[in-house]
ZAMARGU-4260 file (C-alpha; in steps of 0.2 Angstrom, whole numbers, plus 5000, padded with zeros to 4 digits):
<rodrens>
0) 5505/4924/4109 | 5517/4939/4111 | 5510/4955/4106 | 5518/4961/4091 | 5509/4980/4090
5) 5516/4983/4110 | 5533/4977/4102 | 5532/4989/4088 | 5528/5005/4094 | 5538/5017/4094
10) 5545/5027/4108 | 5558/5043/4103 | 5571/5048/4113 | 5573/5028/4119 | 5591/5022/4118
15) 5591/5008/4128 | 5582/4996/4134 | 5584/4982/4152 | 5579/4966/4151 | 5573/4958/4167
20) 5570/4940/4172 | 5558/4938/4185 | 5559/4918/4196 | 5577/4920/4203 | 5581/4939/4198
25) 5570/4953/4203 | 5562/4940/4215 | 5571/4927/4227 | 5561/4912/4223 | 5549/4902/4211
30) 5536/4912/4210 | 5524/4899/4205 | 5526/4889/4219 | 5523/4904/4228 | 5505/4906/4218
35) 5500/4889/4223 | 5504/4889/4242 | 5496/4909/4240 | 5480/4901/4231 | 5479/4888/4244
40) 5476/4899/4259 | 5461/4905/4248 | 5453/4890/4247 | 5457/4888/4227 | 5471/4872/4230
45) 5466/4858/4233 | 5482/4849/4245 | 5484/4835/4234 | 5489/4849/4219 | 5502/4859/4232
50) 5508/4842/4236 | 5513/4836/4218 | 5517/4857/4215 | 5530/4854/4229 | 5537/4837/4223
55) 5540/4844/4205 | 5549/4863/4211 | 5562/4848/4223 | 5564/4840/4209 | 5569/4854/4199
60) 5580/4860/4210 | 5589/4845/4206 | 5590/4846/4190 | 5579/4830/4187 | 5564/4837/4177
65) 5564/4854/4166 | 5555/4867/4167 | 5539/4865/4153 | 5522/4870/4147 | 5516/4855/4153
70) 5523/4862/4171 | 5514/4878/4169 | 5499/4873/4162 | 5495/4867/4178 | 5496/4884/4185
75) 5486/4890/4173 | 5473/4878/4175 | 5468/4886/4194 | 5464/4901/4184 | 5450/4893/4175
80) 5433/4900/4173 | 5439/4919/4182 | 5437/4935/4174 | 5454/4943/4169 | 5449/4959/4182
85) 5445/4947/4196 | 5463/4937/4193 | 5469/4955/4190 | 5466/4960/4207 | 5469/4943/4215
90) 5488/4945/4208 | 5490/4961/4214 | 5487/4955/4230 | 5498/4941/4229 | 5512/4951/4223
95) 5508/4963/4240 | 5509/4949/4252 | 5522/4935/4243 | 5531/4946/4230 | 5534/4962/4237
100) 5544/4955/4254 | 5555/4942/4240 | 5560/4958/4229 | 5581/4956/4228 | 5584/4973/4232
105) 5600/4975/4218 | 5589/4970/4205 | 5577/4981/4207 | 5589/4995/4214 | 5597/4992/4195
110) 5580/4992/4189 | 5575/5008/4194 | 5590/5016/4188 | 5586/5011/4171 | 5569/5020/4174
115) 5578/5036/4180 | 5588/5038/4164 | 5576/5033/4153 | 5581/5017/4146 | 5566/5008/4143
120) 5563/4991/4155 | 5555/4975/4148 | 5552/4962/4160 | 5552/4944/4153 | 5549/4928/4160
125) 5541/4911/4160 | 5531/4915/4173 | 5510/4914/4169 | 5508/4933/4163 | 5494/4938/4175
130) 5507/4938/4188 | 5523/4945/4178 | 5511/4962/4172 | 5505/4961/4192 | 5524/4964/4197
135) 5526/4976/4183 | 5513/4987/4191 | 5518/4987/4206 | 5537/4993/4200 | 5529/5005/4188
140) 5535/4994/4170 | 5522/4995/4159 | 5531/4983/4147 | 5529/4964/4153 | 5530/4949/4143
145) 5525/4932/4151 | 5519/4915/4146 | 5500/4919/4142 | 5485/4910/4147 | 5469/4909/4133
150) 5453/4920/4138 | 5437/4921/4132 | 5425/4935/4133 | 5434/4941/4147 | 5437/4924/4155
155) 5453/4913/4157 | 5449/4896/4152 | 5464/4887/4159 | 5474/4884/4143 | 5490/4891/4139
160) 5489/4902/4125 | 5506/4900/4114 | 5525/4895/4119 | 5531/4899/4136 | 5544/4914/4136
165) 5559/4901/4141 | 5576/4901/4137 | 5579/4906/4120 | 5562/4911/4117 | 5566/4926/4128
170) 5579/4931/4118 | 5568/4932/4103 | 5556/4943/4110 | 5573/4955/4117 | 5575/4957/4099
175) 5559/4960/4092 | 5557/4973/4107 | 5573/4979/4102 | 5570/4979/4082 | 5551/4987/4086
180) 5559/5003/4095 | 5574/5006/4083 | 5588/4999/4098 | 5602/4990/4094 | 5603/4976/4105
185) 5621/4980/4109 | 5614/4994/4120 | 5603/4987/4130 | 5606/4976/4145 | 5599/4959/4153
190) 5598/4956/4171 | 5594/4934/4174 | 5599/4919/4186 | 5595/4905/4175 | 5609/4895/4161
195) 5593/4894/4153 | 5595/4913/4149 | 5612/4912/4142 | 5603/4918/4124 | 5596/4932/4130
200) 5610/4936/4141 | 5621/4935/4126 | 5611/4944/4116 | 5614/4960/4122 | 5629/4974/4128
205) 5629/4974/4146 | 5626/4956/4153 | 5621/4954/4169 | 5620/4937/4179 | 5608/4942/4197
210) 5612/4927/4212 | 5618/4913/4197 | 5615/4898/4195 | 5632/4886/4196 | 5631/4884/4177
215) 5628/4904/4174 | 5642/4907/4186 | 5653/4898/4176 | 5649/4904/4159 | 5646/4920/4167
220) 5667/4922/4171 | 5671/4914/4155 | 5662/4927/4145 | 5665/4941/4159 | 5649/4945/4160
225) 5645/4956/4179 | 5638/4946/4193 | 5627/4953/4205 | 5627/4943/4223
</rodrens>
């Protein structure tokens, strides 16, 4: 479930707005397979799990399954039955160790530019949201969107909660950003790897395509979007 009141609050004197992906853009990897192997070495994994987590990310990369909420359900499920302050501080900690040393240091170089202007930065991704806001600490975005888990009194149950931000669901939550702050979407900018994000990529002024994909790359010249190695 997106949170429509964060998306509607207005903000004066913001003109612009950067969208970031996350897996494959500000961070050189799959951050979920990086969760599972992190969660591992704490005794939360059992091997079997990193085993079938390992099978499924090489068969993505080979374009034979797709990413789904099925996919990161699992993720979410290792959650299960942890106070959101405990998993809070658990993903800080894993975005010190495993994040932090993956950052691609354009994207966030680009990011932090945004920030210096004053255009307003939204990171969106697919990624379980607990780690997507835990990366948005640590680069000072207080704006983060990811694929939220249910909770109950304080405690995740394990259960996704809603649709996963993926593909054109991320551009729908650009707009409604966008629409909420009074920006036209023709100033802002999106910075992704994925062909999956060709409608948010589209969506907006300044398209940016971060280590791409072969299919982005294409599209990417066709529609002379920027590229950034």
């Amino acid at each position: 479930m997106i949170d429509s009141t964060a998306m509607e609050q207005t903000h004066p004197g913001i003109e612009a707005m950067a969208f970031f992906d996350l897996d494959g853009t500000l961070v050189v990897g799959q951050t979920q397979r990086l969760l599972v192997s992190f969660l591992r070495s704490e005794g939360m994994v059992r091997f079997g799990f990193l085993v079938g987590v390992a099978l499924w990310f090489a068969a993505y990369r080979l374009g034979l399954v797709k990413a789904t909420d099925a996919a990161r359900a699992r993720g979410g499920e290792l959650m299960k039955g942890m106070s959101v302050g405990d998993v809070a501080l658990l993903m800080d900690r894993f975005t010190e160790e495993e994040l932090v040393p993956r950052l691609h240091e354009g994207a966030v170089a680009a990011l932090r530019e945004h920030q210096r202007v004053g255009d307003e930065v939204v990171i969106v991704s697919a990624a379980l949201a607990p780690v997507v806001e835990a990366l948005g600490r640590h680069l000072g975005v207080t704006v983060c969107e990811g694929t939220r888990l249910e909770q109950r009194e304080g405690v995740y149950t394990g259960r996704l909660e809603g649709r996963s931000l993926y593909g054109a669901e991320k551009a729908r939550v650009a707009l409604a950003f966008a629409t909420g702050r009074g920006v036209a979407l023709k100033n802002c900018s999106a910075y992704a790897d994925h062909e999956t994000d060709v409608e948010l990529l589209g969506s907006v002024g300044r398209a940016v395509a971060v280590r791409p994909r072969p299919e982005l790359a294409r599209i990417a010249l066709e529609r002379g979007w920027s590229v950034m190695p």
